[in-house]
C-alpha positions in Angstrom: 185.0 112.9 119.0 185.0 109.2 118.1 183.4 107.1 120.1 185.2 103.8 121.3 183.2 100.5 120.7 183.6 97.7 123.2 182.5 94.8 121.1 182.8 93.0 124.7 180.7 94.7 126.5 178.2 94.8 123.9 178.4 90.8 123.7 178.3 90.2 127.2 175.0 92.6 127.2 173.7 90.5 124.6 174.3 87.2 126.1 172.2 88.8 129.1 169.5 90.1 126.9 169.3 86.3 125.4 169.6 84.6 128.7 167.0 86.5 130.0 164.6 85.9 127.2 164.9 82.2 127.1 164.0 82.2 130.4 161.0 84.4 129.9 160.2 81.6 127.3 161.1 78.2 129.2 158.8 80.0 132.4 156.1 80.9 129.7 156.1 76.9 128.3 155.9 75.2 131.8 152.7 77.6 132.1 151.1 76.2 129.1 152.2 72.3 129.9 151.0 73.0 133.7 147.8 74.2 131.8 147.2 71.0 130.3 147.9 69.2 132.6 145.4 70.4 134.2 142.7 70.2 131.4 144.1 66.5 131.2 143.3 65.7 135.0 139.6 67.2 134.3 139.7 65.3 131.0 140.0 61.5 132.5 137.5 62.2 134.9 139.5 61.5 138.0 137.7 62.1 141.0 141.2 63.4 142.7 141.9 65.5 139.3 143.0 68.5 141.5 145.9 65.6 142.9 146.7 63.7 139.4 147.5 67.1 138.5 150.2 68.1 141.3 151.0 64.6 140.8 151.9 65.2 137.1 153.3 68.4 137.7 155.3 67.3 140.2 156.5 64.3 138.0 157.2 66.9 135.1 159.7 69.1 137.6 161.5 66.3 138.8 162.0 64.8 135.5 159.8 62.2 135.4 158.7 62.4 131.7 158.3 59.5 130.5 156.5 58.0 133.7 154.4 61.0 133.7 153.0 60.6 130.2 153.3 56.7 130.2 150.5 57.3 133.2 148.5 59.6 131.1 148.2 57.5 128.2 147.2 54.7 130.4 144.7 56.6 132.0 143.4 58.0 128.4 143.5 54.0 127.2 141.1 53.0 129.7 138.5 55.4 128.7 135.5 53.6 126.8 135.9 54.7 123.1 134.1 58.2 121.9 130.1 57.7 121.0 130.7 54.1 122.4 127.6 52.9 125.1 128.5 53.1 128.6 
């Protein structure tokens, strides 16, 4: 006996499936940015880095980009230069 193929039902599942993996993926970036965030924090030897951190974080979520890295690259600007004295 034949059976029937519901091409909708099969789409529908595989809008699902794709759904479900970009999320998987979007969760699995914000990890990694989180991540660096934190090694940035550490990096620009804050005292507060633990704070800057939620700060950032916090910025990212709430879609703050561009304040959120325009603050980082401050930060990193006012570093003294590698192998410099002081």
């Amino acid at each position: 006996m034949a059976r029937l193929f519901d091409r909708r039902a099969w789409l529908l599942r595989w809008v699902q499936a794709c759904e479900a993996v970009a999320t998987i993926h979007i969760v699995c970036d914000l990890i990694h940015v989180i991540e660096y965030y934190w090694r940035a924090a550490r990096c620009l030897h804050d005292p507060d880095a633990e704070q800057q951190a939620a700060a950032w974080i916090l910025g990212l979520l709430a879609g703050n980009l561009n304040q959120v890295t325009g603050d980082m690259t401050t930060r990193a600007a006012a570093l003294p230069a590698a192998g410099a004295p002081g």
